[in-house]
C-alpha positions as CSV (number, residue, x, y, z in Angstrom):
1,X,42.1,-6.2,-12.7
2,X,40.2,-5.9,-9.8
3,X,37.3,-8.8,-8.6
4,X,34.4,-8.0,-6.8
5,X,32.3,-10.9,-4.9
6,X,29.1,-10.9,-4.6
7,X,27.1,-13.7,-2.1
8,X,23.2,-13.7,-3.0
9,X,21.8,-12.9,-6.0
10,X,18.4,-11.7,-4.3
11,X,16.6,-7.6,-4.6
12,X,20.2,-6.4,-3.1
13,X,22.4,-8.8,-4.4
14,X,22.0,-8.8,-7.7
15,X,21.4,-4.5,-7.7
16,X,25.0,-4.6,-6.2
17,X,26.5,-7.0,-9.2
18,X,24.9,-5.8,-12.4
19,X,25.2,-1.8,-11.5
20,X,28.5,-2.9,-10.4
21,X,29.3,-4.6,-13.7
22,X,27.4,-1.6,-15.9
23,X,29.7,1.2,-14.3
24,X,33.1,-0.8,-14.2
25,X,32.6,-2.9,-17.4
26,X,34.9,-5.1,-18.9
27,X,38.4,-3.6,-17.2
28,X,37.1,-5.5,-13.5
29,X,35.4,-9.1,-13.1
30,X,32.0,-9.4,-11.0
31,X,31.4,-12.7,-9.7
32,X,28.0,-13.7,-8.3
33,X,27.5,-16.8,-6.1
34,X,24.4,-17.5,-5.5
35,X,23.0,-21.5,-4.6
36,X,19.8,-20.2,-6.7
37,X,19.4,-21.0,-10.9
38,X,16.8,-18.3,-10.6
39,X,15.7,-14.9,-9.5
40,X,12.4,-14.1,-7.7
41,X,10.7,-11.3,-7.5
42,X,9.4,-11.5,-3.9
43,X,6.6,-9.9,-3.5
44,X,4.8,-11.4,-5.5
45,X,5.1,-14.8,-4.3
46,X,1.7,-13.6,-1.7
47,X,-0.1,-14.0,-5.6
48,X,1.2,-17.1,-6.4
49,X,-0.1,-18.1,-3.1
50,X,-3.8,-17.5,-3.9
51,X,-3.5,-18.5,-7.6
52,X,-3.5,-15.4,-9.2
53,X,0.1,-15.5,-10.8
54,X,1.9,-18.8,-11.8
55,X,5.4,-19.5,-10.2
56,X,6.7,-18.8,-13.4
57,X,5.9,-15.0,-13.8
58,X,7.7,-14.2,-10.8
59,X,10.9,-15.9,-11.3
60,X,13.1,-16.2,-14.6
61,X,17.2,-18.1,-14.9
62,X,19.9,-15.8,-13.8
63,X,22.7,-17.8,-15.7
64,X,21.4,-16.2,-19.4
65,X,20.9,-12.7,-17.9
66,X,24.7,-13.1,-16.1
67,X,26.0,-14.3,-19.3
68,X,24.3,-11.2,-21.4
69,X,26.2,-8.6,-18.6
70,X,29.9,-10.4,-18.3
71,X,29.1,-11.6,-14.9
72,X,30.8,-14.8,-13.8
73,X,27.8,-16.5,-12.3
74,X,28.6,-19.6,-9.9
75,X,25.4,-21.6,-8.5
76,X,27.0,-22.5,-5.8
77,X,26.2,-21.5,-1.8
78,X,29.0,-19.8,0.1
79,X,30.5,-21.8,3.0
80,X,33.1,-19.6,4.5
81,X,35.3,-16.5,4.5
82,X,38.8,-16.2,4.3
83,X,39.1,-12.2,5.0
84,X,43.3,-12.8,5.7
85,X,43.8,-15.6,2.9
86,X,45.9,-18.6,4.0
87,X,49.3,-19.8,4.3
88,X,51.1,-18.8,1.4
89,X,48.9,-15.8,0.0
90,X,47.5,-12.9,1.3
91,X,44.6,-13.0,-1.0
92,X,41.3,-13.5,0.7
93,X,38.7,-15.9,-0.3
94,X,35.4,-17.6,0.2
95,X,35.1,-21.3,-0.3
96,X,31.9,-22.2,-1.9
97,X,30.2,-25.5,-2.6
98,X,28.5,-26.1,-6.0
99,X,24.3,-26.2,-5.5
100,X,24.5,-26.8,-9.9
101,X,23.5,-30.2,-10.7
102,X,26.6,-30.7,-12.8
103,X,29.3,-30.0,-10.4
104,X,26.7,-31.0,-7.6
105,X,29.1,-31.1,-4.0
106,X,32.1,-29.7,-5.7
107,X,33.6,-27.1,-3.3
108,X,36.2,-23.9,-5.0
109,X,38.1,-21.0,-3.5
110,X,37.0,-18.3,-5.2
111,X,39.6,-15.2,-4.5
112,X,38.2,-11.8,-4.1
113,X,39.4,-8.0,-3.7
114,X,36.3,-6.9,-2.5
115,X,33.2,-9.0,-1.0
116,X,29.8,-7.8,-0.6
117,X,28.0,-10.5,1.3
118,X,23.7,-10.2,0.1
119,X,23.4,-14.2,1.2
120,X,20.1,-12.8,2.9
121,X,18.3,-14.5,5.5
122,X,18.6,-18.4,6.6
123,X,14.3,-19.2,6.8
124,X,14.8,-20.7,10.6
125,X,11.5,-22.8,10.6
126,X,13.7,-25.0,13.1
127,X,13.0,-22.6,15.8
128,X,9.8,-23.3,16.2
129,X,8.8,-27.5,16.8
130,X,6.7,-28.2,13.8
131,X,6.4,-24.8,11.9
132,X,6.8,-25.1,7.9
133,X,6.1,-26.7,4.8
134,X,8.3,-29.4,5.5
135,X,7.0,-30.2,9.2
136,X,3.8,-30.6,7.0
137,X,2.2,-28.6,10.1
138,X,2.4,-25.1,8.3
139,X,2.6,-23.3,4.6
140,X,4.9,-20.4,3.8
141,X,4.4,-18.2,1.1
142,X,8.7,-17.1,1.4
143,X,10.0,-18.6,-1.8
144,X,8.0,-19.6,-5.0
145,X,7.9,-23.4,-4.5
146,X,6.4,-22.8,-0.8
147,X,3.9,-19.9,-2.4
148,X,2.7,-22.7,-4.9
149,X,2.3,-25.3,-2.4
150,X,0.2,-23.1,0.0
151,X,-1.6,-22.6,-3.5
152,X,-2.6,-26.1,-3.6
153,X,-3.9,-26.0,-0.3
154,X,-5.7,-22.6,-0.8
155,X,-7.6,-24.1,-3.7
156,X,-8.3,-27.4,-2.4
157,X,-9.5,-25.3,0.7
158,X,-12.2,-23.1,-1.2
159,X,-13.4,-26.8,-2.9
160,X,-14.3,-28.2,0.2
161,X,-15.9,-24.8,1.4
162,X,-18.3,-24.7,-1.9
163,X,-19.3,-28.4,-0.8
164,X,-20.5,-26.8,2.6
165,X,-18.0,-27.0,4.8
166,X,-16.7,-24.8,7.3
167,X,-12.5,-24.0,7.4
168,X,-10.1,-22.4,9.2
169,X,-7.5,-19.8,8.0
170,X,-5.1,-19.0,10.7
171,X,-2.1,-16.5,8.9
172,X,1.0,-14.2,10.6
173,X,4.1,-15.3,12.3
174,X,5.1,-18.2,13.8
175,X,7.9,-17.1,16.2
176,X,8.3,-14.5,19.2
177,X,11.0,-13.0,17.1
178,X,9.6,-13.1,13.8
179,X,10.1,-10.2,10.7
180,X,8.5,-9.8,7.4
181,X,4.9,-9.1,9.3
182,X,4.1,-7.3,6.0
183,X,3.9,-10.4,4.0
184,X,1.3,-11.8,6.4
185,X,-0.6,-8.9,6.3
186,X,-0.4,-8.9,2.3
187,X,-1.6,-13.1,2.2
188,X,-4.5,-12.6,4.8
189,X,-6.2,-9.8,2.9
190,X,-5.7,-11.8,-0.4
191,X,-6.9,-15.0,0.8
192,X,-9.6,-12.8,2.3
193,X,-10.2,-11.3,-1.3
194,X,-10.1,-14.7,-2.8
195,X,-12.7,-16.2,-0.5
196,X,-15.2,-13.3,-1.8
197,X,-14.5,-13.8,-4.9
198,X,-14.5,-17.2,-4.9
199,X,-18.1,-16.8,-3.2
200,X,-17.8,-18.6,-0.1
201,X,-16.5,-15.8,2.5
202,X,-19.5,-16.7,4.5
203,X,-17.9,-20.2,5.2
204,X,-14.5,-18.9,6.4
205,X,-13.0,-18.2,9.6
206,X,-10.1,-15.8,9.3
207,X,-7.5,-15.0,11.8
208,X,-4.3,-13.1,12.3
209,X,-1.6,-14.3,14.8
210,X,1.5,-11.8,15.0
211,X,4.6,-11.0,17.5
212,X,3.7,-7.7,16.9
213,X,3.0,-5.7,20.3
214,X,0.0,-4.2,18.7
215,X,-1.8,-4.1,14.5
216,X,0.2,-1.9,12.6
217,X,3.7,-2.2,14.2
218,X,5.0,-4.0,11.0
219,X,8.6,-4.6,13.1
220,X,9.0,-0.7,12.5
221,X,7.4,0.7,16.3
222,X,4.3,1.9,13.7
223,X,3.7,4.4,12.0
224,X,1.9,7.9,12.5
225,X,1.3,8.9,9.0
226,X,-1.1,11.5,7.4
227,X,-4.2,9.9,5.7
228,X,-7.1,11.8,4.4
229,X,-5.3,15.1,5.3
230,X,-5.1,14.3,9.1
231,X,-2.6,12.2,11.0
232,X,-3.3,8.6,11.4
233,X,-1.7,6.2,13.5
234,X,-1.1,2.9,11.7
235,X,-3.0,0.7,14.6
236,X,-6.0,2.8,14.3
237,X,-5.7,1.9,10.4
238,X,-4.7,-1.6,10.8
239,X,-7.7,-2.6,13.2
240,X,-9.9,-0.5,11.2
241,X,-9.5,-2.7,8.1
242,X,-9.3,-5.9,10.0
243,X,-12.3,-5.4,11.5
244,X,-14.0,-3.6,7.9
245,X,-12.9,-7.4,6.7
246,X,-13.9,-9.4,9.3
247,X,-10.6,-10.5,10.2
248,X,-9.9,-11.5,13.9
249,X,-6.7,-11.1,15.5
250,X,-4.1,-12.2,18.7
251,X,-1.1,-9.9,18.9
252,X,2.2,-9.8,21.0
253,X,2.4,-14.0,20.2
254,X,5.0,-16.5,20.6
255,X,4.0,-19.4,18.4
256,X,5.6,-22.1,20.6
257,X,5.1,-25.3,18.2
258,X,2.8,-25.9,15.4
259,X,0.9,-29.6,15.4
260,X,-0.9,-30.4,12.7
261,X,-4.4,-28.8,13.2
262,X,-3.2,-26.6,15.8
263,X,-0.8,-24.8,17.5
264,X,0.6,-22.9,20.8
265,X,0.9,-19.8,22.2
266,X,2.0,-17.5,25.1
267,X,1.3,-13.6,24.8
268,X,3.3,-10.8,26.5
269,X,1.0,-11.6,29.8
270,X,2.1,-14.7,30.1
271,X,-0.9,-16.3,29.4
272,X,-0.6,-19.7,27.3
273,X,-3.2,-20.5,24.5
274,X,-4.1,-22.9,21.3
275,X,-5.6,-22.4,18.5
276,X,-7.1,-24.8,15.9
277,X,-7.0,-24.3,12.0
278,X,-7.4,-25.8,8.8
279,X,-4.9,-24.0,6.9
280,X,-2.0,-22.1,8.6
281,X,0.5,-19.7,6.7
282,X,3.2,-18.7,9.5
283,X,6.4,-17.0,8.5
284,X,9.3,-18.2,10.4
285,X,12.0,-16.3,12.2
286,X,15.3,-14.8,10.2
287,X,18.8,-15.6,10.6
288,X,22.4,-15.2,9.7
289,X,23.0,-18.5,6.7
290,X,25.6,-19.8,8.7
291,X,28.9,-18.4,7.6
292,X,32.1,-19.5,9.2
293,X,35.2,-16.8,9.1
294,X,38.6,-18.0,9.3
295,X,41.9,-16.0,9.9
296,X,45.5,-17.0,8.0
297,X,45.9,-19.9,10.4
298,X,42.7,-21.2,10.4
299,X,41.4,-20.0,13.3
300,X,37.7,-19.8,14.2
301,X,36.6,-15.8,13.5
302,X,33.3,-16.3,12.8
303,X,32.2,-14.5,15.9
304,X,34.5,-11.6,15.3
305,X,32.9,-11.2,11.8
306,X,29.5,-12.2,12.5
307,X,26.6,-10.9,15.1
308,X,25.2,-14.0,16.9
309,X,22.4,-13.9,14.5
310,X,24.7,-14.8,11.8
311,X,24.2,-11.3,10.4
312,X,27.4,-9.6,9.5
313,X,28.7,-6.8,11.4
314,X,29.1,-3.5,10.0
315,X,29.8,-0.1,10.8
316,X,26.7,0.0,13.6
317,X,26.7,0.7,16.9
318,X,26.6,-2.1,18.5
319,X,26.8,-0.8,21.7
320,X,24.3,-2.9,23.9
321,X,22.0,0.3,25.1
322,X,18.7,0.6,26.9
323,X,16.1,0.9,24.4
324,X,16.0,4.7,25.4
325,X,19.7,5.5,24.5
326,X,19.3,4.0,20.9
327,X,19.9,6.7,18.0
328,X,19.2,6.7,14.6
329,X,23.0,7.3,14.5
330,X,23.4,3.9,15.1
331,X,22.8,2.6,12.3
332,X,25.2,1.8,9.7
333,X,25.7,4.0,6.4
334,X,28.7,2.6,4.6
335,X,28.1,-0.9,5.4
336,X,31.4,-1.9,5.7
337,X,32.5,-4.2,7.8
338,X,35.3,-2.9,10.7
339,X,37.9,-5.0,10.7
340,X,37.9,-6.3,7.2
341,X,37.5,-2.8,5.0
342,X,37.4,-4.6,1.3
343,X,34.1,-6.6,2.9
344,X,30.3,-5.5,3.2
345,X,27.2,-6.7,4.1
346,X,24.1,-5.4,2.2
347,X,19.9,-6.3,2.5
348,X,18.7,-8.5,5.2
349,X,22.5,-10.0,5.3
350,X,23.9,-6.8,7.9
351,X,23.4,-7.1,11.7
352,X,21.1,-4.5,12.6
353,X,22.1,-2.6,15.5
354,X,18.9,-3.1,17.5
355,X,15.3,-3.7,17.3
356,X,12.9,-0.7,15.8
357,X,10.2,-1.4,17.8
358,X,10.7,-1.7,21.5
359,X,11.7,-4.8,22.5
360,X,9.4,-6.4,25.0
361,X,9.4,-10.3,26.9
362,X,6.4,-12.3,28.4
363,X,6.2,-12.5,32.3
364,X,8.1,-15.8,31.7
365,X,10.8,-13.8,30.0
366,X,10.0,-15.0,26.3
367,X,11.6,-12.5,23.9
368,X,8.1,-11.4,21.9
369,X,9.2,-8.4,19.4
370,X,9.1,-8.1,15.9
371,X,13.2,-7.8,14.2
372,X,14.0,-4.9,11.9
373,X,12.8,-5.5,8.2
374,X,15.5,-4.8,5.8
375,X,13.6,-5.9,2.5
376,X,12.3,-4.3,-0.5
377,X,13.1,-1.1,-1.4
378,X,15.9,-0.5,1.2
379,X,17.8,-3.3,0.2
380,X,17.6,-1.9,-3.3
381,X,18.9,1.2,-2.5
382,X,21.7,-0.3,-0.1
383,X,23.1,-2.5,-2.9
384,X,23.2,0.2,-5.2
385,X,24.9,2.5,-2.9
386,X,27.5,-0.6,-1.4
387,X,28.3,-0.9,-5.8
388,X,28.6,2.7,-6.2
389,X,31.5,3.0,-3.8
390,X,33.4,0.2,-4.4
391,X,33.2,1.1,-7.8
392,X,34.8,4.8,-7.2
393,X,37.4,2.6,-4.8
394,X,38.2,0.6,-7.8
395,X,38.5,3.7,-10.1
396,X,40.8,5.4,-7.3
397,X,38.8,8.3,-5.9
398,X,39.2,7.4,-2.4
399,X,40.7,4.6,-0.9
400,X,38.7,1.9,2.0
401,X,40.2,3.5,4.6
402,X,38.2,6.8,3.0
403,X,35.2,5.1,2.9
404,X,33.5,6.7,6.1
405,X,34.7,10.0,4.7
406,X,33.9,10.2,1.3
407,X,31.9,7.1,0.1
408,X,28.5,6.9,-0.8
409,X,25.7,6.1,2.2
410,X,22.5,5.1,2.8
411,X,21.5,5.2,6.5
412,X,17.7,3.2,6.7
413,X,17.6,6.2,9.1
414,X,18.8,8.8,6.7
415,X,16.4,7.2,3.6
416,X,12.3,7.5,2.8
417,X,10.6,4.4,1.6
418,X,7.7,3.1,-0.2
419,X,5.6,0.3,0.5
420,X,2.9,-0.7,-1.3
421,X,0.9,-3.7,0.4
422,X,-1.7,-5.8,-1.4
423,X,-5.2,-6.1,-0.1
424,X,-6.9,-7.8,-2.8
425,X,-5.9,-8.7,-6.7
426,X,-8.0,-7.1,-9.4
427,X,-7.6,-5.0,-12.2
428,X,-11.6,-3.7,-11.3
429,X,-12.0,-4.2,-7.4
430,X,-8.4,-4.9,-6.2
431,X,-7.6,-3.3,-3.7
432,X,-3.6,-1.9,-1.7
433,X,-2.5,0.2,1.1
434,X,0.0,2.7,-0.8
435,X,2.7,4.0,2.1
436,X,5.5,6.4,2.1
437,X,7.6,6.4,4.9
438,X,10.7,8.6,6.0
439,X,12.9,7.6,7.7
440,X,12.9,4.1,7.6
441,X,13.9,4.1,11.1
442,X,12.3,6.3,13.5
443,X,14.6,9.6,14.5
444,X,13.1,11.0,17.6
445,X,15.8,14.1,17.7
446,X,15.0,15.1,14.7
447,X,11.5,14.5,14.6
448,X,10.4,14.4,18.4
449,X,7.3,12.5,19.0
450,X,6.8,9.9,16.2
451,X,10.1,10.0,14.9
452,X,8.9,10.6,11.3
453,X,8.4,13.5,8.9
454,X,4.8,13.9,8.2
455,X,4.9,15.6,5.1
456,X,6.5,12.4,3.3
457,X,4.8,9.8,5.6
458,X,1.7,9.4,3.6
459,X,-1.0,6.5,2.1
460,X,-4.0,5.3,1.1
461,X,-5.6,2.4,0.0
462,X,-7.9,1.4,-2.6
463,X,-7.5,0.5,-6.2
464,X,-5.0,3.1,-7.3
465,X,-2.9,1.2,-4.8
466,X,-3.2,-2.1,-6.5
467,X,-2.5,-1.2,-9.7
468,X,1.1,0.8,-8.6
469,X,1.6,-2.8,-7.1
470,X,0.8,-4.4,-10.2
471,X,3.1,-2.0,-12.6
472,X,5.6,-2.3,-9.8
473,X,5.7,-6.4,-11.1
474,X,6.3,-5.7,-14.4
475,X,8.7,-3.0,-13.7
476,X,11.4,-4.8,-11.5
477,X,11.2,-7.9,-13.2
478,X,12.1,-5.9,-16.3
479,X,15.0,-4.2,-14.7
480,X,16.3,-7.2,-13.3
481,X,16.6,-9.0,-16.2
482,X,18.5,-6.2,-17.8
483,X,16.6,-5.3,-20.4
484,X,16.9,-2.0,-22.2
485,X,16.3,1.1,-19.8
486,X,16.8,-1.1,-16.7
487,X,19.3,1.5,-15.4
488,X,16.4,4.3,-15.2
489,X,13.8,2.5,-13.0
490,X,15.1,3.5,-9.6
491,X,15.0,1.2,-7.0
């Protein structure tokens, strides 16, 4: 019997562990640990931010659902990784340490024959002095609880405006090095549809701050798509609705600290600003969760293993390159780390190769571009592919060493994706921009110019677009609770 590992229970996580249990059933284990009791859908948490959904319609307990498919289901957060095993045994392990409240500080070495790390992204609000919810200085809308609290804020916020006064919203990223722009972009134009509805637009100030080089990057080098049968760059699109809205904006930013009322800045130029608020939603930087790697005889490996992110190294390039020489060949397919074959990294937790959109410092030599997103549908699909051939591994179609040769892959430069980004909640005057984009990452060989095929990079917006958004809820947090037909949605 073989066991698979699986760290993270988030989007690609928990796609790797229950299609990995569905295909192999009850002749293999599947383990899932996760420090988490519950599963979130993400993207909704921007709703929950503005009131319109409660924290408990995007979340629901993943021991029950576990239970229902076989899974072994530890809540417990993964310290380290044994990839050699120890003195005495060749079999590899991860030592976790219990997150439940009943075994609360417990720590277990949990054997494996194959690990697929999904531990996702550390939220690194430490990097910048002050930013976050628990600073007090900033709100996040990343997790559920953080989305509620900027709630209580947002509401509060529109109170004092019907009483007459004047506020402050000041929304983006709050680090030169910042992903998850889209996010952002998703909780302006929703607080910005709240404050409409809510009838006191006229007493708002609204403003974007972003690491972004210019609107529309998204962390991706924007996108040239085609919109209203001609071809659109996403900048022109982007300032287009930011100005239709009456949304200011300061791009290419460093946040450098966050006080409480204000913060600072330096752009690309080197120039060094503030800027006041009343209410600040910054999302922080990304990072590796701090995973330690140990050989046989207990030797430090976590940099061998790990990028110096803390992202897990797979089969990239990682190659340091001028920006020019960077190929979509670069990027990993198999996901499979090189030196330990029976280990992977899927989602957010795999070291990109590089940045997608050029990377770019200040005069002072501050690092001010947007990391790769590796959310959302991608991650999906990556899980699903990482299960699928570990699976045939398992079953003896091929063996790890094969992998490269015949196992399944999902290049983000090799896959289309669709994004679907909220402008406004309403089943009558909502309101989302509705994006297809392929590739993922840009491939200027085989599409010279904007590095994307036109006919399948595509949107819109309007209310067609919020309600795909809207069935898109109901849809995923059906299939992830494994409920009948889950296998058919597609990720």
């Amino acid at each position: 019997m073989a066991r698979i590992v699986v760290l993270g229970a988030g989007v690609s996580g928990h796609t790797a562990a229950t299609f990995a249990k569905h295909w192999l059933g009850d002749k293999h284990e599947v383990v899932v640990v996760s420090p988490n009791s519950k599963w979130n859908w993400i993207p909704s948490n921007i709703w929950v931010g503005v009131g319109e959904m409660a924290p408990e319609d995007v979340v629901f307990e993943l021991a029950p659902v576990y239970q229902k498919a076989g899974i072994d289901f530890k809540q417990a957060k993964a310290v380290s990784i044994h990839p050699e095993g120890k003195e005495g045994s060749d079999r590899p392990y991860v030592t976790i340490e219990y997150t439940d409240p009943n075994k609360a500080g417990q720590t277990e070495e949990v054997e494996y024959d194959y690990l697929i790390n999904a531990t996702g992204p550390k939220l690194n609000f430490a990097a910048t002095p002050g930013l976050g919810p628990d600073e007090g200085n900033s709100l996040s809308v990343c997790t559920y609880l953080h989305a509620a609290e900027a709630n209580t804020h947002f509401q509060n916020a529109i109170e004092r405006m019907k009483k007459g006064e004047k506020v402050k919203f000041l929304i983006g990223t709050g680090h030169g090095m910042c992903t998850c722009q889209g996010a952002a972009f998703e909780y302006i134009f929703n607080i910005e549809h709240e404050l409409r509805e809510a009838g006191v637009r006229d007493k708002a100030e609204i403003k974007w701050i972003s690491n972004e080089q210019f609107l529309g990057d998204f962390g991706v080098a924007g996108l040239h798509i085609k919109w209203g049968g001609h071809i659109v760059s996403s900048k022109v699109l982007a300032e287009s609705l930011f100005a239709e809205r009456g949304v200011d904006w300061i791009t290419g930013a460093h946040v450098k600290e966050v006080q409480k009322g204000k913060l600072q800045y330096e752009l690309l130029d080197g120039t060094e600003g503030e800027e006041t608020f009343d209410f600040a939603m910054l999302i922080p930087p990304f990072s590796g969760v701090g995973l330690k790697a140990y050989d046989k005889a207990g030797n430090d490996i976590t940099d061998k293993v790990f990028a110096p992110n803390g992202f897990m190294k797979v089969d990239a390039d990682y190659t340091p390159k001028p920006f020019e020489e960077w190929k979509a060949s670069d990027w990993p397919k198999y996901y499979q780390n090189p030196d330990y074959l029976n280990m992977f990294a899927v989602g957010i937790a795999f070291a990109p190769p590089h940045p997608i959109s050029k990377p770019a410092k200040s005069v002072n030599g501050t690092p001010i571009t947007p990391a790769p997103p590796r959310t959302g549908m991608p991650s999906g699909i990556i899980g699903k592919t990482v299960a699928q051939t570990i699976t045939e591994v398992i079953n003896g179609k091929y063996s790890l060493e094969e992998v490269k040769e015949k196992g399944h892959h999902a290049s983000m430069a090799e896959m289309g994706a669709a994004c679907v980004a909220s402008t406004g909640k309403s089943l009558m005057n909502g309101s989302a921009v509705a994006l297809t984009v392929y590739p993922v990452v840009p491939d200027y060989d085989r599409f010279p110019g904007t590095g994307r095929d036109p006919d399948y990079t595509f949107g819109e917006i309007g209310l067609a677009g919020h309600w795909i958004k809207h069935i898109l809820h109901y849809m995923f947090m059906w299939k992830a609770q494994l409920k009948p037909g889950w296998t058919l949605i597609p990720e």
